[in-house]
C-alpha positions in Angstrom: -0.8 -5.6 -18.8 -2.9 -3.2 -21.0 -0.1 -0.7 -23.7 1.0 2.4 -21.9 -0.4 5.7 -23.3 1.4 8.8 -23.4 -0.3 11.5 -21.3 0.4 15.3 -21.8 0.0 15.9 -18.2 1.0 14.0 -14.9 -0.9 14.8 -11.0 1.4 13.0 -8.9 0.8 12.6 -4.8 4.2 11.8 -2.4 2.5 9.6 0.8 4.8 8.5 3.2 6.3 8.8 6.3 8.7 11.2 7.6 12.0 11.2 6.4 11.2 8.9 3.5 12.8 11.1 1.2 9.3 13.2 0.1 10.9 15.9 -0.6 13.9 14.6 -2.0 12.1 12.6 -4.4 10.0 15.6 -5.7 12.7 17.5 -6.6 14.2 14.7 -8.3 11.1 14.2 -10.1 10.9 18.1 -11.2 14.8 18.2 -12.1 15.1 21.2 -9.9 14.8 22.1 -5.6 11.2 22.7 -5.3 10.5 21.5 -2.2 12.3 21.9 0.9 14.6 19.0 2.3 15.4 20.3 5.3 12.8 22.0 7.4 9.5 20.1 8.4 6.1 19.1 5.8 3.2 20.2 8.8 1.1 21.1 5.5 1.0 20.2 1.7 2.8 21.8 -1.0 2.3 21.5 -4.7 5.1 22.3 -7.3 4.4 22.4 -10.6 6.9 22.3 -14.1 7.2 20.9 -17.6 9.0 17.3 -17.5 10.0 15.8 -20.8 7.2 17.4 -22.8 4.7 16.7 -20.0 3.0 19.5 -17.6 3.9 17.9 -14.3 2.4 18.5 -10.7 3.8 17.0 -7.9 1.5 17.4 -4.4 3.7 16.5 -1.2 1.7 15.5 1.6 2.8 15.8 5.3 4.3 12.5 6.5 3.9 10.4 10.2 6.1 8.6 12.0 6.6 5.1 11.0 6.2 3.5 14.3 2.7 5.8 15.1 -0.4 3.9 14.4 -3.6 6.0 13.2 -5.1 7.2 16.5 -1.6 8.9 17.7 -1.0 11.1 14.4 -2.2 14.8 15.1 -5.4 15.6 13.0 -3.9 18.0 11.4 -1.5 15.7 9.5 -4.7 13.1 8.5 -6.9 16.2 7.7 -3.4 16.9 5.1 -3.4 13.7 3.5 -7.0 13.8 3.1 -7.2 17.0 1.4 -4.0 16.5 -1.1 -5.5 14.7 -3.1 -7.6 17.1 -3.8 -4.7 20.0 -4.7 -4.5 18.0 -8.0 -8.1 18.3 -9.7 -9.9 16.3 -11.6 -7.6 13.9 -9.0 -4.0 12.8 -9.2 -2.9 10.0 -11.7 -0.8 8.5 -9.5 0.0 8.2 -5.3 3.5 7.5 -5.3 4.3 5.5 -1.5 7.5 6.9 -0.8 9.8 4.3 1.1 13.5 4.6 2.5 15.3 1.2 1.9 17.5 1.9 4.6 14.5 1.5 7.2 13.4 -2.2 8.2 9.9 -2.5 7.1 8.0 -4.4 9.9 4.3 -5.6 10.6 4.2 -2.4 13.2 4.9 -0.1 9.8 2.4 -2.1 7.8 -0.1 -1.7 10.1 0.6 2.0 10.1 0.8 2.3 6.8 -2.4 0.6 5.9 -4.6 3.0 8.1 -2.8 6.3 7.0 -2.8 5.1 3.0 -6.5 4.3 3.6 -7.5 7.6 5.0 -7.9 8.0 1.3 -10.3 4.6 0.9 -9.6 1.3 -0.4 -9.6 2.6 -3.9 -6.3 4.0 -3.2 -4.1 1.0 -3.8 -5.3 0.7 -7.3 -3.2 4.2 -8.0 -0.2 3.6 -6.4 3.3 2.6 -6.6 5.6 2.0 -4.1 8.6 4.6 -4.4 11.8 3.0 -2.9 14.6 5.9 -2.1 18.2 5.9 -1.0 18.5 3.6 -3.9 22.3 4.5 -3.6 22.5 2.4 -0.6 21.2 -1.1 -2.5 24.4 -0.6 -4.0 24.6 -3.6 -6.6 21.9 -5.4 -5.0 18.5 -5.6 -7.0 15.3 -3.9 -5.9 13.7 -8.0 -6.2 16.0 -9.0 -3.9 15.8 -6.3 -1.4 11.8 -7.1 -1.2 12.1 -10.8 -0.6 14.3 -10.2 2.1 12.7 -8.2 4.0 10.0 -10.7 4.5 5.9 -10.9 4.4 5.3 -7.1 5.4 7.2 -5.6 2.9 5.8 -8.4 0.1 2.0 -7.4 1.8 2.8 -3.5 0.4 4.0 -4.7 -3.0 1.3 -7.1 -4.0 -0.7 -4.4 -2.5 0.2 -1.6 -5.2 -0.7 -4.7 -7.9 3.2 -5.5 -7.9 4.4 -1.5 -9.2 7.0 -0.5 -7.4 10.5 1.7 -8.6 13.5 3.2 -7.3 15.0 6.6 -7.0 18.2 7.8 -6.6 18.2 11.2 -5.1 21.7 11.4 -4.6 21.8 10.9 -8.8 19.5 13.7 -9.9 20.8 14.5 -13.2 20.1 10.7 -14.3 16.8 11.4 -16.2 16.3 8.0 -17.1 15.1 7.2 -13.5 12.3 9.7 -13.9 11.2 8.5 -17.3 11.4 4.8 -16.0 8.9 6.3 -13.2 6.8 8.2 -16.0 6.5 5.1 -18.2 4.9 3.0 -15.0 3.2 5.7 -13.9 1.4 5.6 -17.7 1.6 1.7 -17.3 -0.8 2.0 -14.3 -3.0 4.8 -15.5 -3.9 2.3 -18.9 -4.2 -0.7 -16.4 -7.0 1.6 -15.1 -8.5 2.2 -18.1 -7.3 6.0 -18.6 -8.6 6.9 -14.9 -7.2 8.5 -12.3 -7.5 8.6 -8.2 -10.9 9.6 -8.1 -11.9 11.7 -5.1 -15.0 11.6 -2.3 -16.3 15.1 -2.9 -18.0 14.9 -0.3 -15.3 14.6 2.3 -13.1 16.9 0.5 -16.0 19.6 1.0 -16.2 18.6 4.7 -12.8 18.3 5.3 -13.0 22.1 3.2 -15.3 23.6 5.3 -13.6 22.3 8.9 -10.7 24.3 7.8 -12.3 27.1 7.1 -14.0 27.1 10.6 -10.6 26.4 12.1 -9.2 29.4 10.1 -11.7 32.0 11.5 -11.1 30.3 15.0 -7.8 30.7 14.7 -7.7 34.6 14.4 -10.0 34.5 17.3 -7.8 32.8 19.4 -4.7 34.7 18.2 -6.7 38.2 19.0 -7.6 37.0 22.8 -3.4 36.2 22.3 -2.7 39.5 21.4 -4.9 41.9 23.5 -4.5 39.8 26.7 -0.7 41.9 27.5 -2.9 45.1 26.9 -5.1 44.5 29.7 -2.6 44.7 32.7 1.2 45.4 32.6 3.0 42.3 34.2 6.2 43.3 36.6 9.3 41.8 36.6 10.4 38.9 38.9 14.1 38.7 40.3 13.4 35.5 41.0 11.6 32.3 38.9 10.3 29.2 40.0 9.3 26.5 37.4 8.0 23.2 37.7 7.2 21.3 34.5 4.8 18.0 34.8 3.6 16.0 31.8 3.8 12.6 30.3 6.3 10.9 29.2 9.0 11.3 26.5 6.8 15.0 26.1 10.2 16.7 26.0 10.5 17.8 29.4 14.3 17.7 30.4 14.8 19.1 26.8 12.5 22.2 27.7 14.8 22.6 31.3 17.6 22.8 29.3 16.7 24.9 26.7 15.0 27.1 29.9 18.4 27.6 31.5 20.5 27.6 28.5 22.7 24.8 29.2 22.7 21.1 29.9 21.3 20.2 33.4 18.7 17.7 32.9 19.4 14.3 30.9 17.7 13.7 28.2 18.5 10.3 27.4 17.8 8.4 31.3 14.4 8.2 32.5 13.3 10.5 35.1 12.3 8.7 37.9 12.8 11.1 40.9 12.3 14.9 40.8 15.1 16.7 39.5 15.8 20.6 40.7 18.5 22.3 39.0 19.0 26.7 39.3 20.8 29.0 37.0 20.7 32.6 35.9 18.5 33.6 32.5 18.0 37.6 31.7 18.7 38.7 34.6 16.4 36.1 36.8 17.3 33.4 39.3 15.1 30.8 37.8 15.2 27.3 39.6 13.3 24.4 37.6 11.6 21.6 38.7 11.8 18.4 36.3 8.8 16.0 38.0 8.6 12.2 36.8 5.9 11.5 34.1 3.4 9.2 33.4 2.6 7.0 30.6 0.4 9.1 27.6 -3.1 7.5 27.9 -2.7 5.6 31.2 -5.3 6.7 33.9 -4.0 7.7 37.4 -4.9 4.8 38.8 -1.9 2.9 36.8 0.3 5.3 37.3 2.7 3.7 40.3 2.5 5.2 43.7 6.0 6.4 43.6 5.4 8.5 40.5 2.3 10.0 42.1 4.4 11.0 45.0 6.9 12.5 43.2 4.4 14.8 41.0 3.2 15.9 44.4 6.6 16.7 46.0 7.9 18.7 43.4 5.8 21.9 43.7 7.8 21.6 47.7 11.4 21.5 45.7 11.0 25.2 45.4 10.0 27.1 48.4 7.9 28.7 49.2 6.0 27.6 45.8 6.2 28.1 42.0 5.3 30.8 39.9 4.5 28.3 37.2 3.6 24.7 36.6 4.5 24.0 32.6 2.5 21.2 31.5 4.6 19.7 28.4 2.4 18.3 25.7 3.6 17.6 22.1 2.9 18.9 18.9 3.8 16.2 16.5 1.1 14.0 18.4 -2.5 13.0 18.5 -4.2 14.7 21.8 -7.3 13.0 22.6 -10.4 12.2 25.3 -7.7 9.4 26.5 -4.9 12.3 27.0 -7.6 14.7 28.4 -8.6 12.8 31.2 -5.1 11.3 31.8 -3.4 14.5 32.3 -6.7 16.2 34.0 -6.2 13.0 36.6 -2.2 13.9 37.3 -2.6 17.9 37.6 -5.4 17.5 39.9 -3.3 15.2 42.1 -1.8 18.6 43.0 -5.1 19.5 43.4 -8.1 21.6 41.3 -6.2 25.3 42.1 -3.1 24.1 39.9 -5.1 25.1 36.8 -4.9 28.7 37.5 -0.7 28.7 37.7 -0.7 26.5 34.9 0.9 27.3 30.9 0.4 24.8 28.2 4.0 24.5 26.9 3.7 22.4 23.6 7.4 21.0 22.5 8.9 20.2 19.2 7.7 23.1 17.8 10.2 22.5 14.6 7.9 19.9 13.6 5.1 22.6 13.2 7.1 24.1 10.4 5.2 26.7 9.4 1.9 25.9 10.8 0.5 28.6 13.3 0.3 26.8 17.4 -3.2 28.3 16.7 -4.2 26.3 14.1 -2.7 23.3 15.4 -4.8 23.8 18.9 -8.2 24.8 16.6 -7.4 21.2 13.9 -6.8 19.3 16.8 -10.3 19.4 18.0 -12.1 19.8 21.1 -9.9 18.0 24.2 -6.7 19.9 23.8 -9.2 23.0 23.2 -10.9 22.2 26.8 -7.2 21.8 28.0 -6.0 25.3 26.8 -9.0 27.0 28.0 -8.5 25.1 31.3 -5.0 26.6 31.8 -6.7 30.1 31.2 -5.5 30.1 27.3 -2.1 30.1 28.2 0.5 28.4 26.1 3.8 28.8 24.5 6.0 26.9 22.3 9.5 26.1 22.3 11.7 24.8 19.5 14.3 22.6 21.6 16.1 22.3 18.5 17.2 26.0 18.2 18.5 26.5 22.1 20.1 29.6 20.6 17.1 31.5 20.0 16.7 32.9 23.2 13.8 35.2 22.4 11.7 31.9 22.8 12.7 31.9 26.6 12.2 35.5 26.9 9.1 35.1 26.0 8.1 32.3 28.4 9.8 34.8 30.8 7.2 37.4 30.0 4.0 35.1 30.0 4.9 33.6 33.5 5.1 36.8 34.9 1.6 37.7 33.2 0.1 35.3 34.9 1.6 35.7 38.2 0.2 39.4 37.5 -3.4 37.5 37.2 -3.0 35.7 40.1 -2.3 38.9 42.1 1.3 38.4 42.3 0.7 34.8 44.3 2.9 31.7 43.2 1.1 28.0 43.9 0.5 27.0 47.1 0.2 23.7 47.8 -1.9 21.9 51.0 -4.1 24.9 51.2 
């Protein structure tokens, strides 16, 4: 190993998936809250501040889920990664891969991590070093030992990162000598590599550049058509309201009943394998909802089982004479491709082509957007969920199931159902026509 030097200034990038301890660890590294540890990392953030003598700048870039492979993590969250390393010009000295040693590191993970590290190209593993947190829970046990227990995947990563790796206890944050171990092997590396740092492709930063840009000016578009829409006709008030939502699995559907109606009528934990009705009174309205069973994410309609199929098309009969609204759940934290396109364009249409015209996109787990516009997200995502919006007439909403309090979320579904009942010349769906 080649002598450390001692550089005046450190670019630092946090990889990793979500609640690794990012945040946590970039405060820790700054001596001071710079980052937020409690609300959601949709887009980078760089903090900046003088560590022992040195001009530090620590980029955070948004994290996946550790059991999502490549293809099911949103765009929005790759474009991120791509593009932090470029918040750090010339290019960061070091990409610190932030793990939690309280999550077992499998070949699934590896896998994972492996494609999402190497958005960045293969010259990334040269640059990094594999941050450990919750170091607090290792208790007396030794980092060494913790790596050879885990077995092959965990040793893969290691030998990896060229055998750098270091631990952080963020529960310890006035213990300095933790962030000048990590300084010191930060320096180590950056001599191993001859002085250099993470060197980035211009090119695809410029790309990746120029797609947000376009997505930008989109998004103002699509937030004007938003806004001036309501202008256009005034929408009247319904006594009564009748919901059915319809979308894949695990999309968040009995959570969005619930948070609909205000209190806990559909379970959220047993599959739904029947259609489930449930009624209550919200502002003012008799609102029944309609839970129907979903269907697997990507699967075509022709593996979707009979009985699932059946139940899709009996649930627009639960509430007579017809809904108002069919609320097609799709998340937010997810990838939406041609494979999700055609899957859900093959289940609505069971119901058959009209459903598109009583139809509002309701994206779910809306806290994971943080505080990312539903615009850009739609615009970053690229051109299927785009087709899919405009297919529902640009109609969509989101709901933070999280925050069942805020009931202005709900109000506002209210108010966009009843829009588009307005459009539809006061008519609910009618099926068998």
């Amino acid at each position: 190993m080649g002598d450390s030097l001692h550089l005046s200034e450190l670019r630092i990038v946090l990889l990793g998936y979500r609640s690794a301890g990012k945040s946590s660890s970039g405060n820790t590294i700054l001596g001071r809250k710079e980052f937020d540890t409690v609300g959601i990392t949709a887009q980078c953030v760089k903090r900046q501040r003088k560590v022992a003598g040195r001009q530090v700048t620590v980029v955070e870039a948004p994290g996946w889920w550790i059991n999502f492979q490549l293809e099911q993590t949103r765009k929005l969250t790759k474009d991120e990664i791509e593009l932090s390393v470029s918040l750090c010009p010339p290019g960061p000295h070091a990409l610190l891969l932030v793990l939690c040693v309280e999550s077992s590191f499998i070949e699934t993970s590896k896998i994972s991590l492996q494609k999402h590290l190497e958005l960045l190209s293969e010259r990334v593993w040269s640059h990094t070093i594999v941050l450990f947190t919750h170091g607090d829970w290792l208790g007396d046990i030794p980092i060494e030992q913790y790596i050879e227990s885990e077995g092959e995947s965990l040793q893969w990563l290691v030998e990896n990162c060229g055998n750098r790796y270091h631990v952080l206890n963020n529960q310890k944050r006035e213990d300095h000598m933790q962030v000048t171990q990590l300084m010191e092997k930060i320096e180590e590396m950056v001599a191993g590599n001859r002085g250099c740092h993470y060197e980035m492709d211009r090119q695809r930063i410029e790309i990746l550049e120029e797609k947000r840009r376009r997505d930008e000016k989109r998004v103002k578009d699509r937030k004007m058509t938003v806004f001036i829409r309501p202008l256009m006709g005034k929408s009247h008030h319904l006594s009564e309201l009748r919901i059915v939502l319809l979308g894949y699995r695990k999309a968040g559907k009995s959570s969005s009943g619930n948070t609909i109606l205000g209190r806990e009528e559909f379970d959220t934990v047993g599959r739904t394998a029947q259609c489930v009705k449930r009624q209550g009174q919200v502002a003012g309205r008799q609102v029944t909802v309609v839970e129907a069973p979903g269907w697997w994410r990507t699967d075509h309609l022709e593996k979707t089982p009979e009985p699932t199929k059946n139940e899709i098309e009996l649930s627009v009969s639960l509430c007579v004479p017809g809904p108002h609204a069919l609320l097609l759940v799709i998340r937010v934290d997810t990838s939406f491709t041609e494979i999700e396109e055609r899957s859900v364009q093959e289940h609505l249409e069971l119901l058959s082509e009209r459903v598109w015209s009583h139809t509002i996109v309701l994206f779910t787990y809306g806290d994971l957007l943080g505080d990312t516009p539903i615009e850009q997200y739609i615009e970053s995502e690229g051109e299927s969920l785009q087709w899919l919006v405009k297919k529902c007439g640009n109609r969509y909403l989101v709901l933070n199931n999280q925050k069942r309090e805020d009931h202005m979320q709900v109000t506002q579904l209210m108010e966009k159902i009843e829009e588009m009942v307005e459009g539809n010349r006061g008519h609910h769906y009618v099926s068998g026509e």
